[in-house]
N, C-alpha and C positions, 0 to 999 in steps of 0.2 A: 526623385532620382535625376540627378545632371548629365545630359544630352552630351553626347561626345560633339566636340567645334571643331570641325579640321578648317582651315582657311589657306589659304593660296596666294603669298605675298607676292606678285610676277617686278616688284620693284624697277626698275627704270629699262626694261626687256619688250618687247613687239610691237612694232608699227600695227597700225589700225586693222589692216589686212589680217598680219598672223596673229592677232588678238580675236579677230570675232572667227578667224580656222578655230584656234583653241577651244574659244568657248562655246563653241559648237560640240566639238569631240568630247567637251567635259558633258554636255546638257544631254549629248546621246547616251554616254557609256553609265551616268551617273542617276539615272530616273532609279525614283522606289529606294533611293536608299534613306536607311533613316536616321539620319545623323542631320546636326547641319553642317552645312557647308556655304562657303562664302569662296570668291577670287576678289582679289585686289588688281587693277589692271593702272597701266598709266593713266595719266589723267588724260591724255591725247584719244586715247581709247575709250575711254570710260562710256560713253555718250552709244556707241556702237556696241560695244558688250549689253549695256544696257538691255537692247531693244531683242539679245540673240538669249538673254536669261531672263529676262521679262513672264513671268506666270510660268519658274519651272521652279526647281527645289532647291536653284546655286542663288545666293545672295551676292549683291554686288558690294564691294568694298574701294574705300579710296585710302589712299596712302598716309595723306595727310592729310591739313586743312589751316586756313589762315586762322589768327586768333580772335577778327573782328569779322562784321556779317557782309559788311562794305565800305569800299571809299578807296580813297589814293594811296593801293598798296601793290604797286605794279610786281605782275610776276606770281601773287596771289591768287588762291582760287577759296571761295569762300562757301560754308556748312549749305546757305542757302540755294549756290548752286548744285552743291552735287546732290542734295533734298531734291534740289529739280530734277534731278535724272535717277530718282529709284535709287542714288545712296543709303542703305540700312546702317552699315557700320562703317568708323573711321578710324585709323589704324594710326595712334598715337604714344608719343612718347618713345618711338623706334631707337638703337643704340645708333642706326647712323646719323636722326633727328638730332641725336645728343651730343654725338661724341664729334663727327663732321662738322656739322653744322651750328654747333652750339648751340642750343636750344636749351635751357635751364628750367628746371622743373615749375617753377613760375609759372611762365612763360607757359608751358606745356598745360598745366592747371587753369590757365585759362582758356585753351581750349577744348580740354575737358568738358569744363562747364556751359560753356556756347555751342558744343554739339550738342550735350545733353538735353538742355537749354530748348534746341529745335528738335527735339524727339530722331534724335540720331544715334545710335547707340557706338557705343566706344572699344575699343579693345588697346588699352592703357600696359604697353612694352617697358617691364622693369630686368633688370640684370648687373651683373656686375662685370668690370676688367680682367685680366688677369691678372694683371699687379694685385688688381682689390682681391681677389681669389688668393692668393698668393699671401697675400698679409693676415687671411684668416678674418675679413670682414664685408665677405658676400652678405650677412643677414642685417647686417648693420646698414649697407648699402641699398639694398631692397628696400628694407623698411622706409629709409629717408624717401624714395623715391614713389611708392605707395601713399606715407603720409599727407604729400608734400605735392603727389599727382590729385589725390580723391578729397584735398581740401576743400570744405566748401560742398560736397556733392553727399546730399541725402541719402534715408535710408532707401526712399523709394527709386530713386534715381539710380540705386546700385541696384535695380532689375535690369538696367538698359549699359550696364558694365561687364566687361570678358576682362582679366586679365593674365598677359603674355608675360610668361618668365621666360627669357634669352639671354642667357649666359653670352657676353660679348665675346669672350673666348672662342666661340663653339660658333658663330654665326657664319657662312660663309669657308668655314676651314675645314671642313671635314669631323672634325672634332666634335663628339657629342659627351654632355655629361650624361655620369651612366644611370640608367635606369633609378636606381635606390637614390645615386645624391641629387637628381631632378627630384625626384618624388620628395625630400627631405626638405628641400627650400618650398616645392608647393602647400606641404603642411605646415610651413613654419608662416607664408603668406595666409592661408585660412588660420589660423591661430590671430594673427595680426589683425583679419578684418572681421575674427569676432571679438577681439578687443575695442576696435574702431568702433563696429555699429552693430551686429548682434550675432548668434549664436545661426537663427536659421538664415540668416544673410549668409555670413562664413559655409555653412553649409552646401548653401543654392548655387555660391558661384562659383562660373565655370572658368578653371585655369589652366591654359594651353601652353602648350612647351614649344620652345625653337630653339634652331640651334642643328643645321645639318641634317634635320628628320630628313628618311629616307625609308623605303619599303622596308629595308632589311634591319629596321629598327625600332619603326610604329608597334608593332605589336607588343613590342616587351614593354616599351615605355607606357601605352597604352593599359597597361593590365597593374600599375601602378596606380596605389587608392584616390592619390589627390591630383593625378594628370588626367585632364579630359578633354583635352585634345592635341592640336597642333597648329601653329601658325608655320608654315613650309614658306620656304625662301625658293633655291633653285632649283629643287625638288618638282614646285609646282608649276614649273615651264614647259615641262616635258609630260604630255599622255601618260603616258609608260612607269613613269613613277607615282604622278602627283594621284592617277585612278588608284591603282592598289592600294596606296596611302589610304586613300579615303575607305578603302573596303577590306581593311585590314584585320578585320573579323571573316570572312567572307571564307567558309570551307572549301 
């Protein structure tokens, strides 16, 4: 049975200070539960959260990561450092890695493989526009970007694989898709990744939704067959929201 993943994307949000406040309040309020749970914090941060979820139940997460291990790539932070600091998973292929920044599936596939590579596990962010939404080739667009991310990466190496469906539409805007047509794209990615590499692979993995999750939402989306968890954006900045997220089973 697959483990609900909530995770806590705090992307480019808290000085050093109001990161290890947070994840403080997150490691007090959050003991005993049995989900995983992971925060992603700046990278400025990373280093001092570390040491405040260190031997507790919150995984530390980094945002991104360079595509080589070292060398002259100024502005870069590389697999090997954030492995130094108790990095578990690396939060790749984001829609603003993509669509900002330009970053091409390529490109992203090779980072893929060079976390994997250092026994870092991945959570690989596929979604579509709205335009693309709009044209009626959200699956077509997925897939490309599934194929095209997990190039090259084994059957065993997709134990150490989570992957993020976030509709670019829905990130950041309020805007969620609804329960049923999240759930419809999660099954149509486990159909693809038992096409790809096998039936209890498709099975085992675990595919988290984003895209605006908020208290008043987790539960329904949650209780949908092929969503099992959530990768949370602004959500997870805030106590108040990002706990109840997490305990949204919780009578």
């Amino acid at each position: 049975m697959r483990k609900p993943f909530i995770a806590g994307n705090w992307k480019m949000h808290k000085t050093i200070e109001e990161a290890v406040e947070l994840a403080k309040e997150l490691v007090e309020n959050l003991q005993g539960i049995d989900k995983k749970i992971m925060i992603a914090p700046p990278f400025t941060a990373l280093y001092a959260v570390s040491s405040v979820v260190r031997e507790t139940n919150i995984l530390l997460g980094a945002q991104n990561m360079a595509s080589v291990t070292q060398g002259a790539h100024t502005g870069e932070v590389s697999v090997l450092m954030l492995k130094d600091i108790d990095v578990s998973h690396i939060i790749l292929g984001h829609s603003e890695r993509r669509h900002v920044y330009g970053e091409v599936s390529e490109f992203i596939n090779q980072k893929v493989k060079l976390s994997l590579a250092n026994s870092v596990n991945v959570i690989l962010c596929v979604g579509e526009t709205e335009q693309e939404r709009e044209k009626g080739i959200t699956e077509q667009i997925v897939e490309t970007q599934i194929r095209d991310g997990l190039k090259g990466v084994s059957n065993l190496d997709m134990e150490s694989v989570t992957i993020a469906y976030e509709p670019v539409w829905a990130i950041g805007t309020g805007k969620t898709a609804t329960p049923h047509d999240a759930d419809m794209i999660h099954k149509y990615i486990r159909k693809l990744i038992k096409e790809i590499y096998t039936e209890q692979i498709a099975e085992s993995l675990v595919i988290q939704y984003g895209g605006s999750v908020k208290p008043e939402n987790i539960k329904e989306l949650m209780a949908m067959e092929n969503i099992d968890g959530a990768l949370v954006g602004g959500a997870s900045l805030v106590p108040e929201k990002f706990i109840p997220i997490v305990q949204y089973n919780k009578n």
